[in-house]
Each structure stands twice: as structure tokens, then as C-alpha cells.
ZADO-1210 file (C-alpha; in nm, 4 decimals, padded with zeros to 6 digits):
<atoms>
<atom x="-01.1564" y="00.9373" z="00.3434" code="UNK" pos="1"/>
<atom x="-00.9736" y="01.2537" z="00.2324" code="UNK" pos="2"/>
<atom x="-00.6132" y="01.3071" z="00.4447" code="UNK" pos="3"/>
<atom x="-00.5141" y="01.6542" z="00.5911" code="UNK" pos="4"/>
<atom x="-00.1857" y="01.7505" z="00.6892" code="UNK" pos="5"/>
<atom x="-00.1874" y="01.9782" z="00.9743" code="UNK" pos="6"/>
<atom x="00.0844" y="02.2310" z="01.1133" code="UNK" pos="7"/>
<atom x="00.0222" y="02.3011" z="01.4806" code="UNK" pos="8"/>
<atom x="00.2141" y="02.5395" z="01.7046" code="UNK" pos="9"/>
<atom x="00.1649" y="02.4736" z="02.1082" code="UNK" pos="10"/>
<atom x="00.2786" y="02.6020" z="02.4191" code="UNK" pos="11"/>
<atom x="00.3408" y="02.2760" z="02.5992" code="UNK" pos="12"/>
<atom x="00.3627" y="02.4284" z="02.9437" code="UNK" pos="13"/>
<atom x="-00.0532" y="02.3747" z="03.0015" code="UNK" pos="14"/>
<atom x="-00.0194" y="02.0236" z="02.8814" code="UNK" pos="15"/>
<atom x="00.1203" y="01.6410" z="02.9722" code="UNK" pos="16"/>
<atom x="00.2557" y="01.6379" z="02.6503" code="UNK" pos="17"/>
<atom x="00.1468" y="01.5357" z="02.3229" code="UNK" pos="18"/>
<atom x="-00.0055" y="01.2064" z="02.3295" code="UNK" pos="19"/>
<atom x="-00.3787" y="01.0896" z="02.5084" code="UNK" pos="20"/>
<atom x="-00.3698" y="01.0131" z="02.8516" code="UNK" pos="21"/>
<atom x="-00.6762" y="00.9401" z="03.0395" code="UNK" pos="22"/>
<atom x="-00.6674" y="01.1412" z="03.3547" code="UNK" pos="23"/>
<atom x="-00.4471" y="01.4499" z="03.2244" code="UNK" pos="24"/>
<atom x="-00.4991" y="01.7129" z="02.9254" code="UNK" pos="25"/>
<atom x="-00.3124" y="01.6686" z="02.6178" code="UNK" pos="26"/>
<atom x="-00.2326" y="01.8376" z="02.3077" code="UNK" pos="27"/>
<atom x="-00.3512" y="01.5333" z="02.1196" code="UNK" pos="28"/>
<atom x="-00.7036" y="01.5421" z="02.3085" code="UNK" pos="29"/>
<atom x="-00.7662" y="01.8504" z="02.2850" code="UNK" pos="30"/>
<atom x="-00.7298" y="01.8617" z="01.9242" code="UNK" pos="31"/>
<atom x="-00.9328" y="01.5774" z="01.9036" code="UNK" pos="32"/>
<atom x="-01.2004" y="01.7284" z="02.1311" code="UNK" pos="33"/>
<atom x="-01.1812" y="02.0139" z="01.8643" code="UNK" pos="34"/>
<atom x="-01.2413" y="01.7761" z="01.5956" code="UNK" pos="35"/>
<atom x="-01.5407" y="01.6357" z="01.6821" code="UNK" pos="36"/>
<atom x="-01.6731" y="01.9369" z="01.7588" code="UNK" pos="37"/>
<atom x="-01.6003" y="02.1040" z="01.4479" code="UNK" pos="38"/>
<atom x="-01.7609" y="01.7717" z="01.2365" code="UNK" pos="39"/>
<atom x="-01.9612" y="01.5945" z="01.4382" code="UNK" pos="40"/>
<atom x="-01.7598" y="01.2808" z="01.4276" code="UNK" pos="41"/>
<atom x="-01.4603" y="01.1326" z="01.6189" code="UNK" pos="42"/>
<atom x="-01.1533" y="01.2145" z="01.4401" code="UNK" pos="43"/>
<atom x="-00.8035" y="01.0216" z="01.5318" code="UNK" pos="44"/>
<atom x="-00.4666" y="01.2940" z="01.5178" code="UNK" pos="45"/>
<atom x="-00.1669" y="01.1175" z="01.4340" code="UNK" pos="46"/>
<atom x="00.1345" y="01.3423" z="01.5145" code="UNK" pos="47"/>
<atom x="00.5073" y="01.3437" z="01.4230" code="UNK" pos="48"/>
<atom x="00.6578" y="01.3601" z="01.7226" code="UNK" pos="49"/>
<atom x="00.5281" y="01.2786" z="02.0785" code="UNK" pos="50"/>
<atom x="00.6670" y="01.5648" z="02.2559" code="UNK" pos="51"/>
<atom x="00.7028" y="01.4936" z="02.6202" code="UNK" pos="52"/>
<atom x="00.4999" y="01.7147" z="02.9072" code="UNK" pos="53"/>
<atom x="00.6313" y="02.1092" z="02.9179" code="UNK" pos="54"/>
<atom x="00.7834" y="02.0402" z="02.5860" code="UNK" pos="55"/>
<atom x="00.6563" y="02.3156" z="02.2980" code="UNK" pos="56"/>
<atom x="00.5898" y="02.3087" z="01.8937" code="UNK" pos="57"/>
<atom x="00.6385" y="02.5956" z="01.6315" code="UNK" pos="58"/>
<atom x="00.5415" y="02.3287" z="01.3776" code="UNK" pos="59"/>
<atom x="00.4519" y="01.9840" z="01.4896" code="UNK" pos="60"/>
<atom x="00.3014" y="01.8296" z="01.1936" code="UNK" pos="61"/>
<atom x="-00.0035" y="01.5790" z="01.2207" code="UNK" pos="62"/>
<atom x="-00.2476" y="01.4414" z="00.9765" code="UNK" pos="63"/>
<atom x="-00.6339" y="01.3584" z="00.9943" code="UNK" pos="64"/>
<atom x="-00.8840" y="01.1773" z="00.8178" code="UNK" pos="65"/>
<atom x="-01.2056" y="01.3396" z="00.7109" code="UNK" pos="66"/>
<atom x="-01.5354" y="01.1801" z="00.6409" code="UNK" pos="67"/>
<atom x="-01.5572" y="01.4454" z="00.3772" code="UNK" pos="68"/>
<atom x="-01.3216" y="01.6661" z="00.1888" code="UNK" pos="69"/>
<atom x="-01.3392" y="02.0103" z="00.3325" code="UNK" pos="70"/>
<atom x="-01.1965" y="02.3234" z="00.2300" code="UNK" pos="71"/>
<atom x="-00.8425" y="02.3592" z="00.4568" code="UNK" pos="72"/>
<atom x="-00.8070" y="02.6863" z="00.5174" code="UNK" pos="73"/>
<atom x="-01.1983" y="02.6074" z="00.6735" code="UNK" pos="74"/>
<atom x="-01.0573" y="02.3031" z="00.8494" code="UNK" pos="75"/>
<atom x="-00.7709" y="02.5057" z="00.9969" code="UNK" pos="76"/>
<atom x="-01.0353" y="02.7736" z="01.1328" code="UNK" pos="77"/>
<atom x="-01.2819" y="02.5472" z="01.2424" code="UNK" pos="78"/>
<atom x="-01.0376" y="02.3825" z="01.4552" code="UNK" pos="79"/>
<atom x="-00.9421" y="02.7230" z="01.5791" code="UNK" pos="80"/>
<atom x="-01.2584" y="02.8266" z="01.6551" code="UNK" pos="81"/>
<atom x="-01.3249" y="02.5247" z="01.8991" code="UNK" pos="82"/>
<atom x="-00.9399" y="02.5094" z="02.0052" code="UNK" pos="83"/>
<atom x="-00.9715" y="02.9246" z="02.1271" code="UNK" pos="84"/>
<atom x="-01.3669" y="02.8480" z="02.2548" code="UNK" pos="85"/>
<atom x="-01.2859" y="02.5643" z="02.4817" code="UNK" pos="86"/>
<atom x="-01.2143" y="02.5340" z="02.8709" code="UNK" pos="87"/>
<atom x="-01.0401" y="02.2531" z="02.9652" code="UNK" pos="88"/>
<atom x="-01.0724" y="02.0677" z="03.3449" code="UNK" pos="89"/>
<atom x="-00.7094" y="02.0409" z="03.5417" code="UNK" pos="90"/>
<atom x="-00.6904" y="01.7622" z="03.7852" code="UNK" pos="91"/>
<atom x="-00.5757" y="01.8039" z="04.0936" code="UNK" pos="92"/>
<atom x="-00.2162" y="01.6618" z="04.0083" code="UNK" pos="93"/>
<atom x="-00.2037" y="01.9626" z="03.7155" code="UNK" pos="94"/>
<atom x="-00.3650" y="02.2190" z="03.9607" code="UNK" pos="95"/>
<atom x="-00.0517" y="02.1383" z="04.1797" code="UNK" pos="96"/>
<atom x="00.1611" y="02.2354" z="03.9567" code="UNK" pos="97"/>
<atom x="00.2367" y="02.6196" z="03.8189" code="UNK" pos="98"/>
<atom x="00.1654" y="02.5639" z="03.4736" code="UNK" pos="99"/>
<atom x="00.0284" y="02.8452" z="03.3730" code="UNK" pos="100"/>
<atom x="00.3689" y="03.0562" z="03.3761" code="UNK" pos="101"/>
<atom x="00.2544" y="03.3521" z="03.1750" code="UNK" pos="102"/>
<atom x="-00.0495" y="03.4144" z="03.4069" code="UNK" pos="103"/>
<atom x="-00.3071" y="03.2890" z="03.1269" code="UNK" pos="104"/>
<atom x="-00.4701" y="03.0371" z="03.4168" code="UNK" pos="105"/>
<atom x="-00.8094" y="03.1494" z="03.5457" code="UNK" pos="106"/>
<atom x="-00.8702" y="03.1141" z="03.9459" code="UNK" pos="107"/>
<atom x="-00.9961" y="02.7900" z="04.0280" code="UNK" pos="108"/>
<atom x="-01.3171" y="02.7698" z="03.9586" code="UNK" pos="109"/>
<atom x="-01.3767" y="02.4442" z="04.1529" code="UNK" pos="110"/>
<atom x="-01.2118" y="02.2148" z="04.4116" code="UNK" pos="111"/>
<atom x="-00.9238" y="02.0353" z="04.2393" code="UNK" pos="112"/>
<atom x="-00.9511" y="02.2000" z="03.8992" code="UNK" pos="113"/>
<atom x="-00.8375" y="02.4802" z="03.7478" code="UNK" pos="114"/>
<atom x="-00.9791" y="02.6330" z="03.3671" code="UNK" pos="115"/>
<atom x="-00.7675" y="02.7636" z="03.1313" code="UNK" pos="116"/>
<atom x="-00.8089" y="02.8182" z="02.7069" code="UNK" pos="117"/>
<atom x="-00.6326" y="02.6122" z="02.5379" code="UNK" pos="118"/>
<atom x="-00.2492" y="02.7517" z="02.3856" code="UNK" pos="119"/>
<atom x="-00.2821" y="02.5135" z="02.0779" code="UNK" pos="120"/>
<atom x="-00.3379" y="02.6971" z="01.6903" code="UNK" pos="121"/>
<atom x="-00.3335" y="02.4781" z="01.3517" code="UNK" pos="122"/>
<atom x="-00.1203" y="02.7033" z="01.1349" code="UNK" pos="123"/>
<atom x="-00.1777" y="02.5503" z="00.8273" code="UNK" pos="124"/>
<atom x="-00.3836" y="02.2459" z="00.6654" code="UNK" pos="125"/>
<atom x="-00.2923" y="02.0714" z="00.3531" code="UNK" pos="126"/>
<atom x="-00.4359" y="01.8055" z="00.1762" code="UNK" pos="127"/>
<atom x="-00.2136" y="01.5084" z="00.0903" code="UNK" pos="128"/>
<atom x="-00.2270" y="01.1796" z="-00.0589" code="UNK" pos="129"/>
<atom x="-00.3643" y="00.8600" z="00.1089" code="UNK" pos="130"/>
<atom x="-00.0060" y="00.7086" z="00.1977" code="UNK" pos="131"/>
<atom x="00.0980" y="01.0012" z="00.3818" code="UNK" pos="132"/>
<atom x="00.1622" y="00.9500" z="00.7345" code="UNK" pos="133"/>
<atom x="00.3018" y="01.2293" z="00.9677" code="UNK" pos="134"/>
<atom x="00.5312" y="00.9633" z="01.2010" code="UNK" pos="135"/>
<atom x="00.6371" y="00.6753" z="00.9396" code="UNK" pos="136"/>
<atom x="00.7067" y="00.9468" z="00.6548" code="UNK" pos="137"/>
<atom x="00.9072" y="01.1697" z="00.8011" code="UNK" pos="138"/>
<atom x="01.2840" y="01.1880" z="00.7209" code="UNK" pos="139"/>
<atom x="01.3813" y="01.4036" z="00.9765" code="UNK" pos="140"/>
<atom x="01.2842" y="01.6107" z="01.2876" code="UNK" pos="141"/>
<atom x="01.4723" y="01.9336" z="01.3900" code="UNK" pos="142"/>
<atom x="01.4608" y="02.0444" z="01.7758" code="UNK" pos="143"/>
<atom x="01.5646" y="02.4021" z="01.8998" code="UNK" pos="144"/>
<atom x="01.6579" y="02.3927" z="02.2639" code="UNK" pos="145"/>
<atom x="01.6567" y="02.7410" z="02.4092" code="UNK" pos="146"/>
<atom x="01.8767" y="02.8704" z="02.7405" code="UNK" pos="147"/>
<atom x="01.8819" y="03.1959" z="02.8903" code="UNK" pos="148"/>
<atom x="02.2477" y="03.2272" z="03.0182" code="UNK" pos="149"/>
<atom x="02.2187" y="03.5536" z="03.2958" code="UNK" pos="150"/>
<atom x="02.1524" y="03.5700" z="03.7209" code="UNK" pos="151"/>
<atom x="01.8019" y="03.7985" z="03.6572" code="UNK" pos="152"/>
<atom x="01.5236" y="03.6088" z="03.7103" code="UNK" pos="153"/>
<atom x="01.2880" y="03.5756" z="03.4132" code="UNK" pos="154"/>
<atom x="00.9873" y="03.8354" z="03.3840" code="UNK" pos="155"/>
<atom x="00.9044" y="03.7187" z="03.0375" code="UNK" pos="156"/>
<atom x="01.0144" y="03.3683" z="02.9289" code="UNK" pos="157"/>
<atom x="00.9278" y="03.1760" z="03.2479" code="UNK" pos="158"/>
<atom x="00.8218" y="02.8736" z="03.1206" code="UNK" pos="159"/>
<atom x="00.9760" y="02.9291" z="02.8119" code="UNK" pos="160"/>
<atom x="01.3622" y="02.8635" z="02.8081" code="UNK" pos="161"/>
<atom x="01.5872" y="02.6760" z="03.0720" code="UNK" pos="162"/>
<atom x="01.7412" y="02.9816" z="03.3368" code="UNK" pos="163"/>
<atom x="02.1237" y="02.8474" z="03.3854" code="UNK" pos="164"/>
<atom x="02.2820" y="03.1184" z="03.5947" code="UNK" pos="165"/>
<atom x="02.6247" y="02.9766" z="03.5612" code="UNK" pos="166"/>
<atom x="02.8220" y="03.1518" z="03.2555" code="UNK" pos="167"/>
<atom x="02.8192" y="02.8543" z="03.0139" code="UNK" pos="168"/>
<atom x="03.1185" y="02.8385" z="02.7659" code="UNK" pos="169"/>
<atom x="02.9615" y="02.7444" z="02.4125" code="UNK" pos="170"/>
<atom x="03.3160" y="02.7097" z="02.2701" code="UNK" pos="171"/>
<atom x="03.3801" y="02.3822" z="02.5149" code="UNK" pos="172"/>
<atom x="03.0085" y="02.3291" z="02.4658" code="UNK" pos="173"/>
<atom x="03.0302" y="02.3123" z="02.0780" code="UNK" pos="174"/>
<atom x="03.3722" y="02.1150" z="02.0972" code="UNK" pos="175"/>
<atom x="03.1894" y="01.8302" z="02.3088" code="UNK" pos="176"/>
<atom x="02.8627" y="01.8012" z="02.1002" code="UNK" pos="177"/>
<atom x="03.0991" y="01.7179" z="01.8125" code="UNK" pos="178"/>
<atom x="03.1718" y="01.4297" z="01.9829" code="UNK" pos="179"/>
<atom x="02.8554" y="01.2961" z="01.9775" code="UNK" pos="180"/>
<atom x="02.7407" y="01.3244" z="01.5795" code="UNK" pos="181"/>
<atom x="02.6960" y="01.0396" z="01.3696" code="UNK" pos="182"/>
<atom x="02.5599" y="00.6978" z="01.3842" code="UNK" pos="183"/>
<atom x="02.5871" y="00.6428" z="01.7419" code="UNK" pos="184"/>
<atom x="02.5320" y="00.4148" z="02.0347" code="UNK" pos="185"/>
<atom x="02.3084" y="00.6933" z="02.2833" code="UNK" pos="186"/>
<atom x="02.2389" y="00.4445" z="02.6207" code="UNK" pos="187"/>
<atom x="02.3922" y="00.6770" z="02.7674" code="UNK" pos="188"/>
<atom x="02.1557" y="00.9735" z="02.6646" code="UNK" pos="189"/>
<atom x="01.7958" y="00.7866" z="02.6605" code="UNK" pos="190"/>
<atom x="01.5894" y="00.7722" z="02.9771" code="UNK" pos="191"/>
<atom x="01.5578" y="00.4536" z="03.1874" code="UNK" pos="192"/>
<atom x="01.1897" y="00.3812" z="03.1049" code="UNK" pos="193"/>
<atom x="01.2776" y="00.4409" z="02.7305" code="UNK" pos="194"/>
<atom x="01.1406" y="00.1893" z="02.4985" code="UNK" pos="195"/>
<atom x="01.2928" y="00.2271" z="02.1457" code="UNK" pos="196"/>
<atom x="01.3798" y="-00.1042" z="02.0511" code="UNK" pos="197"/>
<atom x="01.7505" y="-00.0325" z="02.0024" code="UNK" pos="198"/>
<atom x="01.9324" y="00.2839" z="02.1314" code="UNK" pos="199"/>
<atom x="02.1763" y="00.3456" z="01.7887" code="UNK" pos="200"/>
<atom x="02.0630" y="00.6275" z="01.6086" code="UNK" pos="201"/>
<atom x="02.2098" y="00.9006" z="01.3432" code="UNK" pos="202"/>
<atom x="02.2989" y="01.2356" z="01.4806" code="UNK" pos="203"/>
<atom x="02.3329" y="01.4786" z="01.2012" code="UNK" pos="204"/>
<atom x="02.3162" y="01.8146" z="01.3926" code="UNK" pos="205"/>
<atom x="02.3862" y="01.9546" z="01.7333" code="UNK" pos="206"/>
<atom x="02.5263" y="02.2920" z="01.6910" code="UNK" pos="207"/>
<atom x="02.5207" y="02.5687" z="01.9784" code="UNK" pos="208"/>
<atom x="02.4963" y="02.9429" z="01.9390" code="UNK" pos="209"/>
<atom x="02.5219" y="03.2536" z="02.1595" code="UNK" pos="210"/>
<atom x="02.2501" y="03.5270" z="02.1242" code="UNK" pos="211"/>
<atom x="02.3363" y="03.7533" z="02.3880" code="UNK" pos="212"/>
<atom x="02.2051" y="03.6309" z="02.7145" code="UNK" pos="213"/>
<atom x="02.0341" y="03.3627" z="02.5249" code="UNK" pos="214"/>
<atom x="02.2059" y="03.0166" z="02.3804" code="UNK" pos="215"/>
<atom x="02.0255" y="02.7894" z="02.1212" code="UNK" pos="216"/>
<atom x="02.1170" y="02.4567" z="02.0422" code="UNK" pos="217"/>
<atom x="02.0014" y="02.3102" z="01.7387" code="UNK" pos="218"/>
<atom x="02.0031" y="01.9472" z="01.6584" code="UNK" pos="219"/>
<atom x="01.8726" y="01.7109" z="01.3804" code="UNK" pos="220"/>
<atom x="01.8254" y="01.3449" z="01.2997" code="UNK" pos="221"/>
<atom x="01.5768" y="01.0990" z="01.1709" code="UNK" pos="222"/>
<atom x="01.4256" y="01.0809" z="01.5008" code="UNK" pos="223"/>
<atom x="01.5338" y="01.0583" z="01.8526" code="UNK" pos="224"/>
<atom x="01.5283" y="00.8529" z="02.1955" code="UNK" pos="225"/>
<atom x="01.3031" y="00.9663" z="02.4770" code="UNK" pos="226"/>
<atom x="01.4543" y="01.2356" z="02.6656" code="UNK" pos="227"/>
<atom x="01.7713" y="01.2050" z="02.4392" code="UNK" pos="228"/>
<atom x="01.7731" y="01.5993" z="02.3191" code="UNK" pos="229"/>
<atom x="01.7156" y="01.6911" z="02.6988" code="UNK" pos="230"/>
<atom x="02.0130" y="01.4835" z="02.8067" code="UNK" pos="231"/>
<atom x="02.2504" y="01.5950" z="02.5958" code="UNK" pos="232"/>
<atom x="02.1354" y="01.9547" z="02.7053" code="UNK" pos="233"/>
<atom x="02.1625" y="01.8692" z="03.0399" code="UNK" pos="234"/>
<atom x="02.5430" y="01.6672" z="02.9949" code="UNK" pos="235"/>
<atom x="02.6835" y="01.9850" z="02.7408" code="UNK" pos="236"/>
<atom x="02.5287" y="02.2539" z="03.0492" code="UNK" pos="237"/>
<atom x="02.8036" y="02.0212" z="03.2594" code="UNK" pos="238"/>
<atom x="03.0988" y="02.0985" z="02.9926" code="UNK" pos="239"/>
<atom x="02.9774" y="02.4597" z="02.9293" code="UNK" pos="240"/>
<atom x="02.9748" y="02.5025" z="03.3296" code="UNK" pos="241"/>
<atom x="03.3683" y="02.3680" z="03.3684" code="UNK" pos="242"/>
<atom x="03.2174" y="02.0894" z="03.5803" code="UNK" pos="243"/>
<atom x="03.3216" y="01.8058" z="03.3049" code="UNK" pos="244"/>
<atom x="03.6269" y="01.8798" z="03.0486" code="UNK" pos="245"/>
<atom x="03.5102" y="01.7540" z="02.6601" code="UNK" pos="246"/>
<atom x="03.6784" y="01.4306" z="02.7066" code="UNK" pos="247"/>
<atom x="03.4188" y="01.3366" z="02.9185" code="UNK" pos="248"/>
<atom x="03.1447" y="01.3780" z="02.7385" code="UNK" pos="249"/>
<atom x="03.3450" y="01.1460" z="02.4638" code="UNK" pos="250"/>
<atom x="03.3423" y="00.9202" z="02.7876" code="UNK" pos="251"/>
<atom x="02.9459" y="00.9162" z="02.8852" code="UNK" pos="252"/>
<atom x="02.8723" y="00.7969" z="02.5186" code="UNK" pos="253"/>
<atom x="03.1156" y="00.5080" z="02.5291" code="UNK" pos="254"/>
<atom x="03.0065" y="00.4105" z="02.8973" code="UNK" pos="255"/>
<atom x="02.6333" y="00.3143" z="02.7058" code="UNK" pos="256"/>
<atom x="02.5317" y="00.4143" z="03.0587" code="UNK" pos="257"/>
<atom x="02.2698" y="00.5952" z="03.1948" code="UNK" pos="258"/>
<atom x="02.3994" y="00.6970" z="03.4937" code="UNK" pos="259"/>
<atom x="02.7296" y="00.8468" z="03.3488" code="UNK" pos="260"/>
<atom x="02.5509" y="01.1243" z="03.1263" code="UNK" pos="261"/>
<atom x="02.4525" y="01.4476" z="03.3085" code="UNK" pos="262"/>
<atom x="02.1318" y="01.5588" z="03.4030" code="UNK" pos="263"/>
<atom x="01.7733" y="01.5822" z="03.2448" code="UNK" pos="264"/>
<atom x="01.7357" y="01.9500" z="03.1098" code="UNK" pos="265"/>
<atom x="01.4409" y="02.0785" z="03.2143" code="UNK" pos="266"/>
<atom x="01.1586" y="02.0427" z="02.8861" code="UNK" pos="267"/>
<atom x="01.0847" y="02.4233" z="02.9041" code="UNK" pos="268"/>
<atom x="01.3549" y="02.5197" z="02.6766" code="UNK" pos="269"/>
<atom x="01.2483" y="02.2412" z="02.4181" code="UNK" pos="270"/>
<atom x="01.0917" y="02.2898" z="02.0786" code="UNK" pos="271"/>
<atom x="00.9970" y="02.0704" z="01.7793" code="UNK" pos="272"/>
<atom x="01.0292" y="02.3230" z="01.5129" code="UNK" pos="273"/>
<atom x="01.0355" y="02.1393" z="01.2153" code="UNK" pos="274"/>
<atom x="00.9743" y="01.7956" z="01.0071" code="UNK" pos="275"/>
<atom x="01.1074" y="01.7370" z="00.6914" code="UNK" pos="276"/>
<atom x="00.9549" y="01.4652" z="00.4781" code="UNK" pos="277"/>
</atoms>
């Protein structure tokens, strides 16, 4: 069976994140859902990264096996087509939620759900060889995590970036991420329920810039814990704040402690914008 590599962008706001659940829409269903529809058979999507509900893509890779080879630019559209032409059902746990920041949501249309089009596009497929695989082959996986920095509410990018009111110092903020590059112990910046095997992993980027009212932090490695980017988000907003100096930050890693990292960022700010393999 011929192997596709596909590019997807996604606003994860709609979605309980990347991987199939049973009772909630996913970005990995609904591609799937696309799939068959587009040839008629049921097509597994095996993705890079499982991004976590409310977290987005600019280019989450994935690959898919075909019963046939196919033209990819006619793969990518088909997929479209079905992705754009499709309502999906909210249950009523979604519905309770405001997920729909930009307004996209349709009225509800029936008691406990809620129909929306799907905010999923393939960008690009590719054919590649057999012994491709988007998880196992990548080499690395770079995350953009965006914060808008100001006391105006947002008009544009609810949904879209993490609103810290506090003015957050990115010099402190920069000099405390340093502490945490390298091959590192990161118990202290996983979640609770996380179930990577071992929690030592290779940090080889975390850098923080200033765009005006808007901060980006960048970061890099081979891959990463669950909720590990959103942690150390959440623990530098703490130094950048004045609430922790940098030594502490040094402190929370050594600790190999949950409990003495800051807070979850929220996963609205959160983007998987590139795999390298």
C-alpha cells in the first residue's frame, strides 16, 4: 500500500485534541471520517505529535496508507473537500464549553449538540517510502508558545494566545529557561497522569522573544513530556511576573517534583509548528 505524508494545519480550539476518543471530536477522527469518505475505505492517520485539547498545528505532520496510489495534490483536495463539507455533532460536555472563540459555531441545532465545520486543512501531501513513519522517524519537534502581554481584552486572538495582564520581564524569563536546557531530569515539568516511561529528556531550545504586546517562546527537542511545554510556560510566566527570582526555577527542576513547578499554561497559546525528520 502506497504511504502519504501529510502536512495538516488545525485550530485546536473546536477539538479534544489530536488523538480518537470515543465520545468527543478529534482532529484525528475527523480526518479519518474525511478519509473514508474521500476513498471509500477506512484509512488509519498516524500523527507526529498528539497535541493535547485547545492545542493548535501550523504543520503537524501525519502519514496514511492508500489502497491505491493517488495523485497528492488530489489526495490533499479530496481530503479538503470532505474536511470543509462536513458538520460535526458536539456533545453536551463540548456544547458546555465556548469553543468556538472566533464565532465560527452555528446555534444549536439540537438539544445537547452544537454543529460547526471543521478548522482542519492538509497543506501538503507527499509520497514517501514504506519505512516512513510520522512518530518513530522524527528527530525533532519544534513548539511556538504564543502570549499576549497587555490589560485590553482580546477582540481578535481569543482562543488563540494566552492573555497575561501582568508586564512579564523576558530578560528574567530568558535567564531562567537557560536553566533548564540540556539532557534533563523534567518530573518536575510533566503532568501527574503522564505516562512516558522515564521523565529525562534533551532540551535543545527554549528561547523567548518580545513582539510588542506579544511574547513567543520557542522551544525544541526530540520530543516532549505531556504538558511539559505548558509547564514551563506556566513556571517562566512566574519568573517573568517577579513572583519567583531565576534561582528558583533552577530549584523546581532539581526538586523532580510536580508540585514545585508553576502552573499549567493554558493550551491556547500552543502550537506544533514543525517536525524535522
Amino acid at each position: 500500500m502506497p504511504r502519504y505524508k501529510l502536512t495538516i494545519e488545525y485550530n485546536g480550539a473546536p477539538y479534544a485534541g489530536w488523538q480518537k476518543q470515543d465520545d468527543f471530536p478529534t482532529v484525528q477522527s475527523n480526518i479519518e471520517e474525511a478519509l473514508f469518505k474521500f476513498c471509500g475505505e477506512k484509512i488509519g492517520v498516524v500523527g507526529a505529535g498528539r497535541t493535547d485539547s485547545g492545542v493548535h498545528a501550523t504543520a503537524q505532520i501525519a502519514h496514511i496508507d492508500l489502497p491505491r496510489e493517488t495523485d497528492p495534490f488530489k489526495i490533499m483536495q479530496g481530503i479538503n473537500f470532505y474536511l470543509f463539507n462536513t458538520i460535526t455533532p458536539v456533545s453536551h460536555e463540548m456544547a458546555a464549553q465556548d469553543l468556538c472563540a472566533d464565532g465560527s459555531c452555528a446555534p444549536m441545532q439540537s438539544i445537547g449538540h452544537r454543529i460547526k465545520k471543521n478548522h482542519i486543512a492538509i497543506l501538503d501531501a507527499q509520497p514517501v517510502s514504506d519505512d516512513f513513519h510520522a512518530r518513530f522517524s522524527a528527530k525533532k519537534r519544534h513548539y511556538l508558545y504564543r502570549i499576549t502581554n497587555r490589560r485590553a481584552r482580546l477582540a481578535l486572538d481569543a482562543g488563540k494566545v494566552w492573555h497575561v495582564v501582568e508586564p512579564l520581564d523576558i530578560e528574567n524569563m530568558q535567564r531562567a529557561a537557560d536553566t533548564l536546557l540540556g539532557y534533563r531530569d523534567f518530573t518536575s515539568f510533566r503532568d501527574t497522569q503522564c505516562q512516558a516511561k522515564s521523565p529525562m529528556k534533551t532540551l535543545e531550545q527554549l528561547d523567548i522573544t518580545r513582539h510588542g504586546e506579544e511574547i513567543h517562546i520557542i522551544t525544541s527537542a526530540r520530543s516532549f513530556l505531556h504538558h511539559q511545554v505548558r509547564i514551563m510556560v506556566g513556571t517562566l510566566a512566574l519568573v517573568g511576573k517577579g513572583r519567583w527570582q531565576v534561582a528558583d526555577m533552577h530549584a523546581a527542576l532539581i526538586a523532580r517534583d510536580r508540585t514545585k513547578a508553576g502552573p499549567t499554561a493554558p493550551p491556547d497559546g500552543l502550537y506544533l509548528t514543525k517536525v524535522d525528520y
